[in-house]
N, C-alpha and C positions, 0 to 999 in steps of 0.2 A: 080227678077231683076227689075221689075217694080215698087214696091215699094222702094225700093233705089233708081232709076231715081227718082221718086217721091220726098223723103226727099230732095234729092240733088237740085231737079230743086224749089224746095222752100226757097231754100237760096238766099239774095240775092246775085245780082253779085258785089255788092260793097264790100261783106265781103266775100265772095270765095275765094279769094290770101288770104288774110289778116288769115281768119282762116288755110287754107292750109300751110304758113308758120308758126302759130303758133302749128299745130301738128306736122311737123319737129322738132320744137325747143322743143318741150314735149317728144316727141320719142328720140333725142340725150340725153337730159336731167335724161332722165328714162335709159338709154344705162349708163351714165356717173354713175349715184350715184344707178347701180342695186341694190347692193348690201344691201344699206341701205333700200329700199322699199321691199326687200326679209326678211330684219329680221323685217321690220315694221309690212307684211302681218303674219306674222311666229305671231308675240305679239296679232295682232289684233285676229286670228282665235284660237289661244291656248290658250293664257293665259285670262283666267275669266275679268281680270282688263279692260282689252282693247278691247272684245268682241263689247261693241258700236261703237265701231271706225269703224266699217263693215258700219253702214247704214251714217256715216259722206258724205261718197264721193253720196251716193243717197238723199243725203239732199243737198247740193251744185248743184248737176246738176237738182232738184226741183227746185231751186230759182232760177235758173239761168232761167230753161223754162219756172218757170211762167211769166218772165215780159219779152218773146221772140218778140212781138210786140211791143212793146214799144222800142226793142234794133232794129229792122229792121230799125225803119227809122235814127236811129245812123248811123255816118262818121266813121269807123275804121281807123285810119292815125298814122303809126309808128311816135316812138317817141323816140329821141337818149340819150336822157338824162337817162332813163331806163337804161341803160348799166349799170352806176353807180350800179344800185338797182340791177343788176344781177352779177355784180363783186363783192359786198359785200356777196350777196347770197353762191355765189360758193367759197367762202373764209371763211364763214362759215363751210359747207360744207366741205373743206379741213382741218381744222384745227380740226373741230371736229371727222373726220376719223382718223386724224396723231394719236388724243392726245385719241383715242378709246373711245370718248365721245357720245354714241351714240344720246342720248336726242340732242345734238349741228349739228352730222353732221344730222342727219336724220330733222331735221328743217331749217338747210343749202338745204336739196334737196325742201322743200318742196316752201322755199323762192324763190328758183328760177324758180321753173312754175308760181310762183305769179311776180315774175319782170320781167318776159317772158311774160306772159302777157302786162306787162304795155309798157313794148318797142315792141310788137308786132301790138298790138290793140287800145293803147294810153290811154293818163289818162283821156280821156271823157268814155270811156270804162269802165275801172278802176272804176271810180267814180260810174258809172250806177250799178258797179255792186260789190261794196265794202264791201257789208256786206257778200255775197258767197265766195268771195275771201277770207276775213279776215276768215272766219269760217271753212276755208281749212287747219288754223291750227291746230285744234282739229285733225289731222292726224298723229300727230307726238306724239306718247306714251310716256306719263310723271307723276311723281306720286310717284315712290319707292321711293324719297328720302322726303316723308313727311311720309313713315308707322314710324319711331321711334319717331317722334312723334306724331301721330295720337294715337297709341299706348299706350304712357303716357297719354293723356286725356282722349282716354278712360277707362281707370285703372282708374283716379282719381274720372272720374263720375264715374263707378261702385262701389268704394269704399265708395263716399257720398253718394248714392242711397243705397248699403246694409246696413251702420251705419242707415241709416233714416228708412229703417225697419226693422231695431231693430235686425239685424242678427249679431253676433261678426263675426269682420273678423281681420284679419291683413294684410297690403300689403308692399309688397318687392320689389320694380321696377315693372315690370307685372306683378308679381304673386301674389296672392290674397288667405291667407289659412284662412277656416272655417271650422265650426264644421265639415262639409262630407267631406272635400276634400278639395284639392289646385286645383286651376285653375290659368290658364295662357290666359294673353289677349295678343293672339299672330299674329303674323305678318297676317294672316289671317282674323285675330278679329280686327283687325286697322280698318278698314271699307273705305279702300281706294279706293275701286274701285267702290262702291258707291259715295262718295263726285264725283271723276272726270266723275263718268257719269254723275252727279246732274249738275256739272259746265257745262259742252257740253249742255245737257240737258236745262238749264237755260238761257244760253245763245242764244239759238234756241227759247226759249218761249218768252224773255225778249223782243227779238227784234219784234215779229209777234206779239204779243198781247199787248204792251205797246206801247204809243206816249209819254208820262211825263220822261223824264230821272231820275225825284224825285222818280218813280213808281218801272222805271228797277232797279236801287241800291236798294233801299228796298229789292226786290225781289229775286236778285241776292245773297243780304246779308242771307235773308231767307235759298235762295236754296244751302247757303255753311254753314250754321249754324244748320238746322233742320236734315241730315243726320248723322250729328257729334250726335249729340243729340240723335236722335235717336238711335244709334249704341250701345253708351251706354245705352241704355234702355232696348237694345235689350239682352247685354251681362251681365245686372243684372239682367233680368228676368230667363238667365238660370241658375244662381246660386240661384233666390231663389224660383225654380221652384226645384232645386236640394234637397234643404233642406228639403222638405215636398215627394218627389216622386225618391229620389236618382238619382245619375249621369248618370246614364245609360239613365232613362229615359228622364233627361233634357236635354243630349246634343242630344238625337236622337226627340226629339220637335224641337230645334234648327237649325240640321240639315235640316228639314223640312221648318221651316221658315225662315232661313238663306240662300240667295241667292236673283234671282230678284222678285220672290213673295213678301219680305222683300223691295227690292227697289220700286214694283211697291204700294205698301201700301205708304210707304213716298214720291213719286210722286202723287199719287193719291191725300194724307193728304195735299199736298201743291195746287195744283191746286184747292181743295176745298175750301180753305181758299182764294186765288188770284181771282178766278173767277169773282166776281165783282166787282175789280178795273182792270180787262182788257177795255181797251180805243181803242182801236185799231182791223180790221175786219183782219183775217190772208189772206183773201183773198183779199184783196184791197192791197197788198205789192208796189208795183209799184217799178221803178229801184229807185236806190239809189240816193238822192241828185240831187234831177231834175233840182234844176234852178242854179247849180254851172256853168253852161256854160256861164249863163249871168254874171258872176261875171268878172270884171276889170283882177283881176290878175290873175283867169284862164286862160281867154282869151292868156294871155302874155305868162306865164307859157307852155300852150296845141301847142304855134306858135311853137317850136321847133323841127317841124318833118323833116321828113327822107324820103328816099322813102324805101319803103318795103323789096328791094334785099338787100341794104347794110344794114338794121338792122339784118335781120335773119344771113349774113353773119360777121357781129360782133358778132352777139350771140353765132354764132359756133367756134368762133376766141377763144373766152373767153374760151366755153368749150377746147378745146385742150387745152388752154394754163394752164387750170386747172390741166385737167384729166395728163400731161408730170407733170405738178408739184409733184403730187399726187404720182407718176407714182416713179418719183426716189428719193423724202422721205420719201416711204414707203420700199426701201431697206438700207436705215440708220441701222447701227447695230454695237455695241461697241464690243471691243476684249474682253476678260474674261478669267480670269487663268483655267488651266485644271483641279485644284481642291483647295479645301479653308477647315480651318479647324477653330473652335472653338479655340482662343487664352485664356493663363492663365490668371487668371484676381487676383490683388496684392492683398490679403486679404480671395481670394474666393478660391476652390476646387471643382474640375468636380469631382460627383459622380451620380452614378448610374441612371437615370433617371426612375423614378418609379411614376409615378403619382396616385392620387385615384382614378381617372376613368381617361380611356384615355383621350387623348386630342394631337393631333397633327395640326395645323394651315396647312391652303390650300393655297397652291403657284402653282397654273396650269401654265406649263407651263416657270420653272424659270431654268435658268442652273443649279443652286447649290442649295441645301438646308440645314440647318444647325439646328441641335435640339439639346440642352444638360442644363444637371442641376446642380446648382453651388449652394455650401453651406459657410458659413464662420463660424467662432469659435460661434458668439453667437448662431447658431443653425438658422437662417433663410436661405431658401431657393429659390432661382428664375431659374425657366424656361428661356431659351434662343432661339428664333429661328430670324433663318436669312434667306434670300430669296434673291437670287443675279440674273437679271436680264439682259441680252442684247443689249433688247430694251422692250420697253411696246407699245401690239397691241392686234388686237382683238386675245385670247386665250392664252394669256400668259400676262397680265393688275394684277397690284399688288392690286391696289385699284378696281377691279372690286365686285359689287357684288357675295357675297357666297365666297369669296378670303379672306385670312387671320387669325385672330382667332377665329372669329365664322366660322364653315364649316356647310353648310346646308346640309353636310352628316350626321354628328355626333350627341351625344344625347344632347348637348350642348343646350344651349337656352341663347341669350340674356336676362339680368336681367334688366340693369337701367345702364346711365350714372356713371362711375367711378369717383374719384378727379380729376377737372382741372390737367394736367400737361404739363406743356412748350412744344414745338413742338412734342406733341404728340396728338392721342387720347385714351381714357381710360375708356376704358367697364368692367362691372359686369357680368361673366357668370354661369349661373348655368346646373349645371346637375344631371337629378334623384333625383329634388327635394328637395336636400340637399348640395351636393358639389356647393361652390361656388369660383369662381375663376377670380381674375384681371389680366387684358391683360393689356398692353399698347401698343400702335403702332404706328411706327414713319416711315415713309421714307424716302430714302437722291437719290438724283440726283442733280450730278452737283455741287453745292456751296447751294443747299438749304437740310434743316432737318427740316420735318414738318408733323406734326399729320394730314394735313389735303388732301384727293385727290383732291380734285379741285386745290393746288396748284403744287401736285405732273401732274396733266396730264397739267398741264401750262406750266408748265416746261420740259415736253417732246416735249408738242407742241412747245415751242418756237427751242426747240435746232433742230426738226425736219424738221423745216420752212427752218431753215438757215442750213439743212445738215451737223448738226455736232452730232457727234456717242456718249452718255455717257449714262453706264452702270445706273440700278435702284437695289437699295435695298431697304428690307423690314427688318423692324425687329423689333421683339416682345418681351418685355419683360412682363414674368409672374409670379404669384404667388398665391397657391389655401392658403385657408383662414382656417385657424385651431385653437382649443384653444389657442397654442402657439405662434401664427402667425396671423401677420395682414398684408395683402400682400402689401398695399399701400409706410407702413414702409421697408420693404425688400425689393422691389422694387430701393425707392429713394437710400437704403446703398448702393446696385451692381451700380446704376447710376454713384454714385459719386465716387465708384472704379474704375470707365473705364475712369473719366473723358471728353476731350471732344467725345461727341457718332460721331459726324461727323468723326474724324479723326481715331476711332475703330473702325469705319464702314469700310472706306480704307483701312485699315491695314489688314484686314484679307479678302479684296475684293484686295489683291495686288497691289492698287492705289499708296501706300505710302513706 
């Protein structure tokens, strides 16, 4: 007990309310968006990518202590303007839980302990301490949506790296066959989680040991350029490690130096190389932006304050007024027939559904699901599946990752971008090395038919916002690739059998 008296009676008393309502506003804050900070901590401690994000929040509360003297003799004085910056936060935050975006709503919570601050403690505060603050976003896990193409790049450098020595290879989207073996640069082998530690990483260095902004870009550019790089370096040395000591033994060397042994070699490789163009002592940090108080239109700016009661009690105003939001358009939910079936389609014939290797697309979560295969006179054949939906949320999301037609159950493996096609997207799958097979996928909500999920969860968001119920569909059109058959061709003939796909999408979803 004596040492808590202790911490406590070394604060001072100017900042004692002012901190005390801002752990309030952190504590409802953390109350309101649990949920999102539940599956943050869930990414950060499970999954490999996001393991650094564990020592993020012990790097912010470092910065914060080292320059704890310098912040003592600082005024804390709410500031009402901040409000703004905490109502855009938590509308963030809403918008991104409605539309089950988690990258948006989990950066919505994280914004709002950062504009909880600035309406708590004030933007003299804010200022002193802008670089812990801004580096609070590295909190918030981001990254999947660059492995397909991290992917491709490093397929291409492994490809230009085996041709240079002198290995024949062929490459097929990720996949890469040589004299031993086919390999696959796969979702694993992107080197994702590398790059976004190197960006955290870099940005932590850029700031402590740089003063030249010429120096930090450089630097920066470096620490997003040399991991890529490396990655492929990494993943043509197992292939031609392979060729001389077979596969067995290259992928388990790999295994070995695949991981953060692997990262901690290209941190090391870069700090070697930066070492002396550092300008700057890490321990001379001092708070941020020291003489912005003497600036005119700070001055003007920082006049705006508050007293202390009424800002924390707006702050908790906004929360409710978020959380009731939140509250009853997360029970939005459209009506949907009791069952739906596979309509004739003029030209075509449901026959048998027989594929070369399974293949069934993943809808978690969807009221109805629809699979069937239609042939016409010239002998081409397409796969069909439909996915008819309520609402989209967390666990039932059409466009969520592992949802769709790659299922990261199945032996299935993304190949490579398919042909552009109109409000779709259109992938190359393979499986067992041989079977390959085009997907395309479109989904329709509301008055929109689009390839793409960022417009599909925009479009939930908006109808969610304003409380209004309309069902989501999905649906696939397929076709595996054979002597006879080129799926891209069979494809566009069903297309243009069904004519418009929006209003056959209704038809057999009972809208129409």
């Amino acid at each position: 007990m004596a040492g808590e008296g202790s911490v406590f009676s070394s604060i001072p008393n100017h900042w004692r309310s002012p901190l005390g309502r801002l752990a309030l506003a952190w504590l409802a804050i953390f109350a309101l968006t649990f949920r999102d900070w539940l599956t943050m901590f869930d990414q950060w401690w499970n999954i490999s990518t996001y393991n650094h994000i564990l020592l993020v929040p012990l790097i912010v509360g470092w910065l914060i202590y080292d320059r704890r003297r310098q912040l003592r003799d600082l005024q804390p004085a709410a500031w009402w303007p901040g409000l703004f910056a905490v109502g855009i936060a938590l509308f963030f935050w809403l918008i991104g839980s409605l539309a089950s975006v988690n990258t948006v709503s989990q950066l919505g919570a994280v914004l709002a302990l950062q504009a909880s601050t600035l309406v708590l403690l004030g933007p003299r505060i804010a200022a002193a301490n802008l670089f812990p603050l801004t580096y609070m976003l590295f909190l918030v896990p981001f990254g999947d949506e660059l492995v397909p193409t991290l992917q491709m790049i490093t397929a291409d450098l492994v490809i230009a790296l085996t041709e240079w020595s002198g290995i024949p290879a062929i490459i097929d989207g990720v996949f890469i066959d040589t004299p031993v073996g086919l390999f696959e640069v796969a979702e694993a082998c992107s080197g994702v989680k590398f790059l976004i530690a190197m960006v955290a990483l870099g940005t932590l260095v850029a700031y402590s040991c740089f003063k030249s902004w010429k120096r930090r870009i450089v630097f920066m550019a470096a620490a997003i350029a040399l991991p890529i790089f490396a990655n492929g370096v990494r993943a043509w040395g197992t292939i031609y490690i392979a060729q001389s000591q077979g596969i067995e033994f290259a992928v388990g060397f790999d295994h070995v130096l695949y991981g953060w042994v692997f990262f901690a070699l290209v941190v090391g490789a870069l700090l070697a190389i930066s070492w002396r163009y550092f300008d700057r002592d890490p321990e001379d940090l001092g708070i941020d932006l020291p003489s912005i108080a003497d600036q005119a239109w700070f001055q003007r700016v920082s006049a705006a304050t508050t007293g202390g009661s009424k800002a924390i009690a707006a702050v908790a105003a906004l929360i409710i007024l978020f959380g009731g939001w939140h509250a009853m358009a997360s029970r939005v939910e459209a009506s949907v027939p009791v069952s739906i079936a596979l309509p004739d389609v003029k030209g075509w014939s449901r026959v048998d559904y027989a594929p070369l290797v399974d293949w069934a697309p993943k809808a978690t979560g969807a009221d109805h699901r629809l699979l069937g295969r239609y042939r016409n006179e010239a002998g081409q054949e397409v796969d069909v599946f439909l996915a008819l939906y309520a609402a989209q949320e967390e666990g039932r999301e059409a466009s969520a990752y592992g949802e769709g037609a790659l299922s990261t159950e199945k032996e299935w493996r993304w190949l490579a971008p398919g042909e552009p096609v109109p409000e779709a997207v259109s992938d190359y799958l393979l499986a067992n090395g041989q079977v390959k097979r085009l997907a395309q996928t479109s989904f329709h909500h509301g008055d929109i038919l689009t390839g793409s999920a960022a417009k599909l969860k925009l479009a939930n968001m908006r109808d969610r916002l304003v409380l209004r119920a309309q069902p989501t569909m999905m649906l696939i059109l397929s076709a595996e690739e054979t002597e006879t058959q080129k799926p891209a061709r069979s494809i566009a003939a069903f297309r243009q059998s069904i004519g418009n796909e929006s209003e056959w999408m209704d038809r057999i979803a009972g809208l129409r």
